[in-house]
C-alpha positions as a Markdown table, in Angstrom:
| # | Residue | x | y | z |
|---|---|---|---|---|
| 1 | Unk | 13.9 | -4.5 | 17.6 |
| 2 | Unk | 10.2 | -3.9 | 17.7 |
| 3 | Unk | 8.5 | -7.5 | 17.2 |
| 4 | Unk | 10.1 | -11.1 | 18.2 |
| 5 | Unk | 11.5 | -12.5 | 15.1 |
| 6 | Unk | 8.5 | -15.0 | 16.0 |
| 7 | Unk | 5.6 | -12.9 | 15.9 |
| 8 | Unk | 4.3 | -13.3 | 12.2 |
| 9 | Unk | 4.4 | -16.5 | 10.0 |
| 10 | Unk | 6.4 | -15.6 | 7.7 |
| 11 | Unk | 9.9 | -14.6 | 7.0 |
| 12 | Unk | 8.8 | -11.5 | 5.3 |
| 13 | Unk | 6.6 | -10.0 | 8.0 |
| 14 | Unk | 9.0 | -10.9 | 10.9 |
| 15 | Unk | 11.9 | -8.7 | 8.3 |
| 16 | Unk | 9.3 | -5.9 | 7.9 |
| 17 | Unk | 8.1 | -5.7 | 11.5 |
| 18 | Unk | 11.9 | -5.5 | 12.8 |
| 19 | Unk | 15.2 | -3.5 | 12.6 |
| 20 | Unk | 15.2 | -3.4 | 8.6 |
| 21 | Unk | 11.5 | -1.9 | 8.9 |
| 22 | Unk | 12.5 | 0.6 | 11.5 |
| 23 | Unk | 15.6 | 1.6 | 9.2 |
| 24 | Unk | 13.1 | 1.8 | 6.4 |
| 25 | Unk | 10.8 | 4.2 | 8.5 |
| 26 | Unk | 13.8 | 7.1 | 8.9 |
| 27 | Unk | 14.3 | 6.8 | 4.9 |
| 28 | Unk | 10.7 | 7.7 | 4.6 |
| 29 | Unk | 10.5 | 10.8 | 5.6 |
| 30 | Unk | 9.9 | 14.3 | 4.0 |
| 31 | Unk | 8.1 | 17.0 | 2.1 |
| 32 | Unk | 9.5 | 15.8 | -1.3 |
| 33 | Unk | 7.8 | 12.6 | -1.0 |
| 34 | Unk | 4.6 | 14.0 | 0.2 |
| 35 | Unk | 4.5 | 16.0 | -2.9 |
| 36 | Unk | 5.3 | 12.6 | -5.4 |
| 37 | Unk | 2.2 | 11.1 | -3.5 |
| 38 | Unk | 0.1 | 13.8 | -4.0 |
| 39 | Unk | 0.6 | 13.9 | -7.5 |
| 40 | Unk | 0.4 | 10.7 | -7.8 |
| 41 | Unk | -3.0 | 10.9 | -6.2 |
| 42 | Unk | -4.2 | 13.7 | -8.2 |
| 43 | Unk | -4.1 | 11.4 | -11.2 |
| 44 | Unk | -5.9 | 7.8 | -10.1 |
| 45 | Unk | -8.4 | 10.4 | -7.9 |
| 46 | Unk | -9.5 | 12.0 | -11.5 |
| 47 | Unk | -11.5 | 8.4 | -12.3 |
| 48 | Unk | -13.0 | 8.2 | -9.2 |
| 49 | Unk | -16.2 | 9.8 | -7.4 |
| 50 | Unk | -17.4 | 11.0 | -4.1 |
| 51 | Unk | -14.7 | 9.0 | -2.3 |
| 52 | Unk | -15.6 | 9.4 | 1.3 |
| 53 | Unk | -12.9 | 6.6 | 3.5 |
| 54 | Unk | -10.1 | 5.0 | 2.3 |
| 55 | Unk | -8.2 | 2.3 | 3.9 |
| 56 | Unk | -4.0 | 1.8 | 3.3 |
| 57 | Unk | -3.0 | -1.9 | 4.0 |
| 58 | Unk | 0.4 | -1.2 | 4.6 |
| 59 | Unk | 0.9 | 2.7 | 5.3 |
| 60 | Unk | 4.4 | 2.9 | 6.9 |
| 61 | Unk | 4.6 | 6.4 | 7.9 |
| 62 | Unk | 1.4 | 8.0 | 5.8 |
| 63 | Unk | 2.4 | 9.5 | 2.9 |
| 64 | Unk | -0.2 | 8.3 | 1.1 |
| 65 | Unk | -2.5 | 9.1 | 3.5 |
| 66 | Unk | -0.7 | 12.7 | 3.8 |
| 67 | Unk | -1.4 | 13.3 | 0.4 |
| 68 | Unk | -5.1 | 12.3 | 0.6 |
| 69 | Unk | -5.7 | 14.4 | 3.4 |
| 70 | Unk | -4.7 | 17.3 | 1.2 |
| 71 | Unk | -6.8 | 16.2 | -1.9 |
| 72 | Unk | -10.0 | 14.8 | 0.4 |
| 73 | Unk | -9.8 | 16.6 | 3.3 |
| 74 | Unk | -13.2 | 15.4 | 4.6 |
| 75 | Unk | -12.3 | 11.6 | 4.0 |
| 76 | Unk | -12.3 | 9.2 | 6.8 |
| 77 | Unk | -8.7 | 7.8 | 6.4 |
| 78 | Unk | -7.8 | 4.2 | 7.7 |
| 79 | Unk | -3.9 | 2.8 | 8.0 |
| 80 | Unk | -2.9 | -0.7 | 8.8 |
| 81 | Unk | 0.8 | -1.3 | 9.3 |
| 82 | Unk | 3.1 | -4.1 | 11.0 |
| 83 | Unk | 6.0 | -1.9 | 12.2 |
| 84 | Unk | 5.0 | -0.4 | 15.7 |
| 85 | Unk | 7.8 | 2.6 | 14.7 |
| 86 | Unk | 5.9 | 3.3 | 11.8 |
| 87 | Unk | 2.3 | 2.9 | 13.2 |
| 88 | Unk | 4.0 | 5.3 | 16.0 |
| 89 | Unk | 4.7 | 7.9 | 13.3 |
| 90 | Unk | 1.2 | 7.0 | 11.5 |
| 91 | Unk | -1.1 | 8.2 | 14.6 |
| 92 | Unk | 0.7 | 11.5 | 14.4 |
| 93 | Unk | -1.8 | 12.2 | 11.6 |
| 94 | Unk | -4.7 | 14.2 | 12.3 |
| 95 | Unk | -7.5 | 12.4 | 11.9 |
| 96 | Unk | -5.9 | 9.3 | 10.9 |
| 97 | Unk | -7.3 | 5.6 | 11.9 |
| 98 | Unk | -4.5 | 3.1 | 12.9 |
| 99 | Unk | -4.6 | -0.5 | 13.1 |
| 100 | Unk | -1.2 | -2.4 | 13.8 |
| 101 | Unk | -0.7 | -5.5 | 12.5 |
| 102 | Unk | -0.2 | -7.5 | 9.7 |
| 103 | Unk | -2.2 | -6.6 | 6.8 |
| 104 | Unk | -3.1 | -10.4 | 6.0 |
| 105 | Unk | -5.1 | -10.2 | 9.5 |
| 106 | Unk | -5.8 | -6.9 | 10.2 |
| 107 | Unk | -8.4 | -4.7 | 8.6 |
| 108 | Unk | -10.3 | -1.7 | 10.4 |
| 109 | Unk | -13.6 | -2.4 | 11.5 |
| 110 | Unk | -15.5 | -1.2 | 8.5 |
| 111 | Unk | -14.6 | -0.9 | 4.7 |
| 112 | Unk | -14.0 | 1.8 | 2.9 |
| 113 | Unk | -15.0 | 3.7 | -0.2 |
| 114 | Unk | -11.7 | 3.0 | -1.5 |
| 115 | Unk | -8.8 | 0.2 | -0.4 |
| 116 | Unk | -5.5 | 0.3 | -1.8 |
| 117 | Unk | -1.6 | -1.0 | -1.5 |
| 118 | Unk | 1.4 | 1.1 | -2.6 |
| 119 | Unk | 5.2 | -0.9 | -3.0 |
| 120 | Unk | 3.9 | -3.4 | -0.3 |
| 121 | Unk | 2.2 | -6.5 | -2.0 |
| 122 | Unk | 5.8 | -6.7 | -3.6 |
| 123 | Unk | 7.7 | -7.6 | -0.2 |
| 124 | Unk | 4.8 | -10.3 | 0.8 |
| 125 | Unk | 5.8 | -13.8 | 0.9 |
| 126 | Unk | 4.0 | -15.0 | -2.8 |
| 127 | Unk | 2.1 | -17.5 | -0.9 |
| 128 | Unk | 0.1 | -15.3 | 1.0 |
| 129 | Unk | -0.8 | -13.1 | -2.0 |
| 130 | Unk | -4.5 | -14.2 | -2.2 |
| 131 | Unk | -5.1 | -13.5 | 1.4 |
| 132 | Unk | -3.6 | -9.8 | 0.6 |
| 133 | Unk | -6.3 | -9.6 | -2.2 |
| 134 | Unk | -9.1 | -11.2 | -0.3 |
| 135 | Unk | -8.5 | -8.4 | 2.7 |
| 136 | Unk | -8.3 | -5.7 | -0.6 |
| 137 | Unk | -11.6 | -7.1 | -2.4 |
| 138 | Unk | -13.4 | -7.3 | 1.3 |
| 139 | Unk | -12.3 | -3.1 | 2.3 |
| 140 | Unk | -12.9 | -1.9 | -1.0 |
| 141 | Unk | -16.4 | -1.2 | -1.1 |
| 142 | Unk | -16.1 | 0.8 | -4.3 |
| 143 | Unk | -12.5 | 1.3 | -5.5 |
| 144 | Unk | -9.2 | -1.0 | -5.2 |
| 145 | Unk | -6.0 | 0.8 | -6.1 |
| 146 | Unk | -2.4 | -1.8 | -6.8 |
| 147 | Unk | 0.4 | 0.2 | -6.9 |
| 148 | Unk | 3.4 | -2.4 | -7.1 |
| 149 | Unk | 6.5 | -3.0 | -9.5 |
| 150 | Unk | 4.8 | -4.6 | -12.4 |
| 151 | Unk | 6.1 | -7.5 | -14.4 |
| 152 | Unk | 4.3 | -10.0 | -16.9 |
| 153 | Unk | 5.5 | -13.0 | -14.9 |
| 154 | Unk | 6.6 | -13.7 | -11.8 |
| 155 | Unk | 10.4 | -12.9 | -10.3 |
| 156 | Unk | 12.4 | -12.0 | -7.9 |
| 157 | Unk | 14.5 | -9.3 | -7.1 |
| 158 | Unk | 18.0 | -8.8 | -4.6 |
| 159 | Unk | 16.3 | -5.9 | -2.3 |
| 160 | Unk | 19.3 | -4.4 | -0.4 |
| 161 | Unk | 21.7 | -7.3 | -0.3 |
| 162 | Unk | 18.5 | -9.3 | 0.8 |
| 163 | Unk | 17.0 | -12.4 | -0.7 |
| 164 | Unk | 13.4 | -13.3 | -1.0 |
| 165 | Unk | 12.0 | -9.7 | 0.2 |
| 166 | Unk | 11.1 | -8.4 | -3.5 |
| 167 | Unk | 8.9 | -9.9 | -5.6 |
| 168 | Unk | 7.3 | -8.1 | -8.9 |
| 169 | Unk | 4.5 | -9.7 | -11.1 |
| 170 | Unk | 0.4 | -8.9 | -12.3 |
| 171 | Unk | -0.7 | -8.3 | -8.9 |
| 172 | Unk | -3.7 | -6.0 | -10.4 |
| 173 | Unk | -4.3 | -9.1 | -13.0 |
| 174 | Unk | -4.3 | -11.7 | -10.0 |
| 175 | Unk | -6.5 | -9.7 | -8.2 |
| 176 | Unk | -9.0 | -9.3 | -11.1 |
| 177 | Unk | -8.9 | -12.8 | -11.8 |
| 178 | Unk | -9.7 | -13.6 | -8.3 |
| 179 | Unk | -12.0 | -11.2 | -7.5 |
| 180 | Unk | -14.0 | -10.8 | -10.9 |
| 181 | Unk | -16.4 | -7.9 | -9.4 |
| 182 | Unk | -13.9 | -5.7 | -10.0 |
| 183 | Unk | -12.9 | -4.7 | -13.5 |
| 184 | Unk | -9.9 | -1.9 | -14.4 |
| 185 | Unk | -11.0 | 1.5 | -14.5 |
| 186 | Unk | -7.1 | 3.2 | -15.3 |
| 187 | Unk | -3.5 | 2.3 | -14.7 |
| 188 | Unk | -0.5 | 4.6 | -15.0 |
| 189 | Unk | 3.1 | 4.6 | -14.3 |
| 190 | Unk | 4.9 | 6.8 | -11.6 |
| 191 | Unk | 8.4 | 7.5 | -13.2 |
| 192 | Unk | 11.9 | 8.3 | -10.9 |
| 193 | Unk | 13.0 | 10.1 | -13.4 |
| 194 | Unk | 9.9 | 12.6 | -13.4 |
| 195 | Unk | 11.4 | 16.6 | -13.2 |
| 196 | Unk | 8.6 | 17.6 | -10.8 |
| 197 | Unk | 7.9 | 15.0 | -8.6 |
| 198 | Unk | 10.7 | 11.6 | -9.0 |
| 199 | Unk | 9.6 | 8.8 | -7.1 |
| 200 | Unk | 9.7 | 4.8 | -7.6 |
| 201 | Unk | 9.3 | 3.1 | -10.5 |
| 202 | Unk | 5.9 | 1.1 | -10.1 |
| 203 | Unk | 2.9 | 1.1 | -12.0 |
| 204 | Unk | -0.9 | 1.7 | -10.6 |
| 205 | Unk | -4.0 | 0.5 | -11.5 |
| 206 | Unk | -7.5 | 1.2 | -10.4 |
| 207 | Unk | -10.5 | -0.8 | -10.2 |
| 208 | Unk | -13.7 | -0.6 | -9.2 |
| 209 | Unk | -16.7 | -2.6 | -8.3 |
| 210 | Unk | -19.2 | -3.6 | -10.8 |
């Protein structure tokens, strides 16, 4: 196991940070997912401008931040992630700035151009969701990007034979609405079902400073 079951405060982070995190670490892994990301990227990038650093709060093994490094190659690129097997992985990437911990305490040094979560504000305890958008309003100097599972109202989903570890909702509206400099620039949906590049269901939205 790589953290005590006591290290974080909640339930969620302790699950993350442990053996179902390492697990999730080895099902993370290849070119084919790389590719989904970088598509992906291609299409919130295209609203953007002269995006120079971008921080992940919640990175896991980079392939966000693998996909980025193709489409802004002279980007400074920041990764904050609980899972020491992931961060591991994470600092194999050239160029990459790691901070492990959780993401409701942990934030590099500096903010970025652009802050963003992908399929992790969904596996938070609901509680700590403000904090979550409080460290994404303070790193995003320009840009915030949500990519979650959306859903008008709050619920919760069975993840994996697992209760309480899924959680879908507005996180992009309960961000806005608690951080009112930012207003939506573009959303978009990633599809499994795509022919070229299949990945999740969840839907992204970016938003940028006024």
């Amino acid at each position: 196991m790589t953290q005590l079951a006591t290290a974080y405060d909640t339930e969620q982070e302790n699950f993350w940070a442990g053996d179902f995190g390492d697990a999730y670490v080895d099902r993370s892994k290849g070119a084919h997912l790389v590719a989904a990301r970088t598509h992906l990227w291609s299409k919130i990038l295209a609203r953007t401008s002269s995006v120079a650093s971008v921080t992940e709060f919640g990175a896991n093994v980079g392939l966000n931040l693998a996909a980025l490094r193709t489409l802004l190659p002279d980007a400074a690129l920041k990764g904050v992630e609980i899972n020491a097997k992931a961060a591991a992985d994470l600092r194999t990437l050239p160029g990459v700035e790691v901070a492990e911990g959780s993401l409701l305490d942990v934030a590099p040094a500096e903010p970025s151009d652009l802050a963003f979560t992908c399929t992790v504000l969904i596996h938070l305890n609901p509680e700590m969701l403000p904090r979550a958008y409080d460290q994404l309003a303070a790193n995003g100097r320009r840009y915030v990007v949500i990519c979650e599972y959306y859903n008008p109202s709050p619920a919760e989903v069975t993840y994996r034979g697992h209760a309480e570890r899924l959680f879908k909702r507005d996180f992009a509206g309960e961000f806005m609405a608690r951080h009112s400099a930012f207003r939506l620039l573009d959303y978009g949906f990633q599809y499994h079902g795509d022919p070229n590049f299949p990945a999740d269901d969840f839907t992204w939205f970016l938003m940028a400073r006024t």
